[in-house]
Structures are given as structure tokens and as C-alpha cells.
One Martini backbone bead per residue (centre of mass of N, CA, C, O) as a GRO file, in nm:
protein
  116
    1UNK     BB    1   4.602  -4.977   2.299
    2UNK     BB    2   4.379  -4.799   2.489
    3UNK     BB    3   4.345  -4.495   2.587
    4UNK     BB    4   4.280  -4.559   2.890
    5UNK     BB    5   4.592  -4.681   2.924
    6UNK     BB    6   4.728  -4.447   2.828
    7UNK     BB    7   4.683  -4.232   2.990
    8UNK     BB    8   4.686  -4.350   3.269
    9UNK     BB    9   5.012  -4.426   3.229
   10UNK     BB   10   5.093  -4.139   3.217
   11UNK     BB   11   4.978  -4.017   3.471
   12UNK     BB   12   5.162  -4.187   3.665
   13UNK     BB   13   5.408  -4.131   3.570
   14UNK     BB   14   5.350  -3.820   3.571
   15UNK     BB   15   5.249  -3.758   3.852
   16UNK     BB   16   4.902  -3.683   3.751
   17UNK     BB   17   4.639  -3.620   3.925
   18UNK     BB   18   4.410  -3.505   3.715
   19UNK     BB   19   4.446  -3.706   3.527
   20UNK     BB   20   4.396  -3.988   3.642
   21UNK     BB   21   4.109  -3.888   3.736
   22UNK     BB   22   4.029  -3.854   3.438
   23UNK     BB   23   3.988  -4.202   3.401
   24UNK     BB   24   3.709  -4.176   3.558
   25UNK     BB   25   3.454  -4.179   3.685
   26UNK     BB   26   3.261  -4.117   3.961
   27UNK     BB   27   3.135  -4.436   3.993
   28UNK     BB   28   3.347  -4.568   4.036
   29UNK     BB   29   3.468  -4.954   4.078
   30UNK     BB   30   3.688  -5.136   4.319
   31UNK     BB   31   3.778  -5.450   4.292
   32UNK     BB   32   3.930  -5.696   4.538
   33UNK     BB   33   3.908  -6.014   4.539
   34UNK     BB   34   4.199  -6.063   4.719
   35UNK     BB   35   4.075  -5.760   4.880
   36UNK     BB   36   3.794  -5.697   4.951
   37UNK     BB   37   3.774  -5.467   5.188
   38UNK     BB   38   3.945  -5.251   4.973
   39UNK     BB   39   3.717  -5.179   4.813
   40UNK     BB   40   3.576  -4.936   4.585
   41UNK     BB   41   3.387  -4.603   4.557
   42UNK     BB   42   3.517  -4.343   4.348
   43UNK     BB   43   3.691  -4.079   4.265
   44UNK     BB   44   3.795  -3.946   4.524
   45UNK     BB   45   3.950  -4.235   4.606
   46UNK     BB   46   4.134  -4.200   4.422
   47UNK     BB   47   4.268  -3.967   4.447
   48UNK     BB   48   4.363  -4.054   4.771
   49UNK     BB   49   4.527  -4.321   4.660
   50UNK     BB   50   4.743  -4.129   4.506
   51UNK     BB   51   4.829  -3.920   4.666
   52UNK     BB   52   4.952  -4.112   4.858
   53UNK     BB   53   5.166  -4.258   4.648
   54UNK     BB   54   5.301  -4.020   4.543
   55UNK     BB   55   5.398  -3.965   4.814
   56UNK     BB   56   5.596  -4.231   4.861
   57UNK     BB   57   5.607  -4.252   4.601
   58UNK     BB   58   5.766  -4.013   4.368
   59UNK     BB   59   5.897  -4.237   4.111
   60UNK     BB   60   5.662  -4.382   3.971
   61UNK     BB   61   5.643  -4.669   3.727
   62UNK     BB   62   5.438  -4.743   3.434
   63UNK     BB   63   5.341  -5.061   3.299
   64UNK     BB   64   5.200  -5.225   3.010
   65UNK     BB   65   5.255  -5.536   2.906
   66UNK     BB   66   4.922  -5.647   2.818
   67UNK     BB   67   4.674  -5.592   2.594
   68UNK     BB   68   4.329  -5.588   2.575
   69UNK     BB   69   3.993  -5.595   2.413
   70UNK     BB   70   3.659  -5.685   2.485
   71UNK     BB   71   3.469  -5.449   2.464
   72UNK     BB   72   3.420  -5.305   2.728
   73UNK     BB   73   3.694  -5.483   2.775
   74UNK     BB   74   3.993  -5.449   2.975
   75UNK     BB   75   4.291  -5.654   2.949
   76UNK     BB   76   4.551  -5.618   3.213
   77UNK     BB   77   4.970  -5.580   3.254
   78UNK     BB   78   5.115  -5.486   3.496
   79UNK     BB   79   5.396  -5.257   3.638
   80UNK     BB   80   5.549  -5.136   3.876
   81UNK     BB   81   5.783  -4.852   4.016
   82UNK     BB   82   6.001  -4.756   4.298
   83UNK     BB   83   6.051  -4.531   4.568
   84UNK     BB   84   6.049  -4.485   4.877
   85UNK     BB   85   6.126  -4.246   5.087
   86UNK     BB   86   6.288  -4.457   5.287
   87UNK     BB   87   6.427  -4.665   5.010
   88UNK     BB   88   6.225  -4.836   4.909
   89UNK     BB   89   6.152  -5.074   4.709
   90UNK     BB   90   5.911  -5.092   4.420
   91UNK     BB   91   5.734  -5.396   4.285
   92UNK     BB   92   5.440  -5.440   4.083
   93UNK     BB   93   5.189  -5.706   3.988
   94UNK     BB   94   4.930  -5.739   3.755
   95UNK     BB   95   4.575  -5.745   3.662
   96UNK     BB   96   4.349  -5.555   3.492
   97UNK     BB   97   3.959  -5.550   3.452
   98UNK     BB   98   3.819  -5.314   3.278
   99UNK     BB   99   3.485  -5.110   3.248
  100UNK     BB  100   3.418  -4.901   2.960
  101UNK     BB  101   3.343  -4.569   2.930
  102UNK     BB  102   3.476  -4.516   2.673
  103UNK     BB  103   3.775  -4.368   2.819
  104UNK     BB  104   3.716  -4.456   3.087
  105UNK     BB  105   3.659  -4.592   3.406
  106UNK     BB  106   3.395  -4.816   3.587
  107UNK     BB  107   3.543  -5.067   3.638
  108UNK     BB  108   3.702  -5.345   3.848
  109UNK     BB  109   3.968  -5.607   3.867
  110UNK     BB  110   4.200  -5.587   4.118
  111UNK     BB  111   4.546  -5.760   4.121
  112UNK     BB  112   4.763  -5.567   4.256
  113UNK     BB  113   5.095  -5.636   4.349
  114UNK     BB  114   5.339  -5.723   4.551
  115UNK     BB  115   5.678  -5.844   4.519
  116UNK     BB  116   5.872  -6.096   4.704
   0.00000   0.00000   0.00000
């Protein structure tokens, strides 16, 4: 796995909000092309929908189940789980192709959704 997926996945499980957003750019860009809408630009941006997220799951759990690297993108399978502050479980499964400078994620197109 690339150092960017470990420390990622570090980052989520242990709901380090500043580890994770020192995972990305500044000018991260997250496209999410079948829910084009939610795409943003932005390290902040991801702060606040982390930031969201761990407010409402507070134990959620990352794992990523396969990953490649092909020159600067990073081909990812993950896993999320975790219960709602309501008590409702979450668990998301899906790939991320990440575009990496460094060890940072530069640019994203984010395929992770709920499981029905």
C-alpha cells in the first residue's frame, strides 16, 4: 500500500482530524462523477466534510481492501463502517482513484457510497 493510503486509513480510523487533512493538497480537487454536485476544490473543504463525518459517526472504521499504484495514481478499495450518533449502522464500500504528489492526494474521483 503507498504511504498515502496508510497514513489515510490511519488517519480516519483514528478520527485524527489533522492527519487526514495533511493528506491532501491545498488545492485538492474531489470529483465524484456519479454524484457530480458533491465535487469541490479544496483542502478546507475536506476539513469540514471530515469533520462532519466524525461528528456524526464517531467510531467510524477504514480499511482498504486493495490497492495498486500505477506512476502517480493510487487505485483504492475501501470499506467504512462505523454507527451513527443516532444508532443507526454505516457501512460504505467503493473504489477511489487518487492522483498523488508526494504523499499527498492531489486530485480524486471518488466512487464511495452506502451499501443498501
Amino acid at each position: 500500500m503507498s504511504a498515502f493510503l496508510d497514513d489515510l486509513q490511519k488517519a480516519i480510523s483514528t478520527h485524527d482530524l489533522e492527519a487526514l487533512v495533511s493528506c491532501f493538497t491545498e488545492d485538492y480537487r474531489c470529483d465524484m462523477p456519479t454524484h457530480p454536485a458533491r465535487s469541490f476544490v479544496g483542502r478546507e473543504v475536506v476539513r469540514e466534510n471530515w469533520a462532519g463525518l466524525f461528528a456524526r459517526v464517531p467510531d467510524i472504521e477504514a480499511r482498504v481492501l486493495r490497492s495498486v499504484r500505477d506512476g502517480d495514481a493510487v487505485w483504492s478499495e475501501w470499506e467504512m463502517t462505523g454507527t451513527t450518533v443516532e444508532g443507526t449502522s454505516q457501512l460504505l464500500r467503493g473504489v477511489v482513484i487518487v492522483r498523488v504528489e508526494g504523499d499527498r492526494a492531489a486530485q480524486a474521483n471518488f466512487y464511495l457510497d452506502p451499501v443498501e
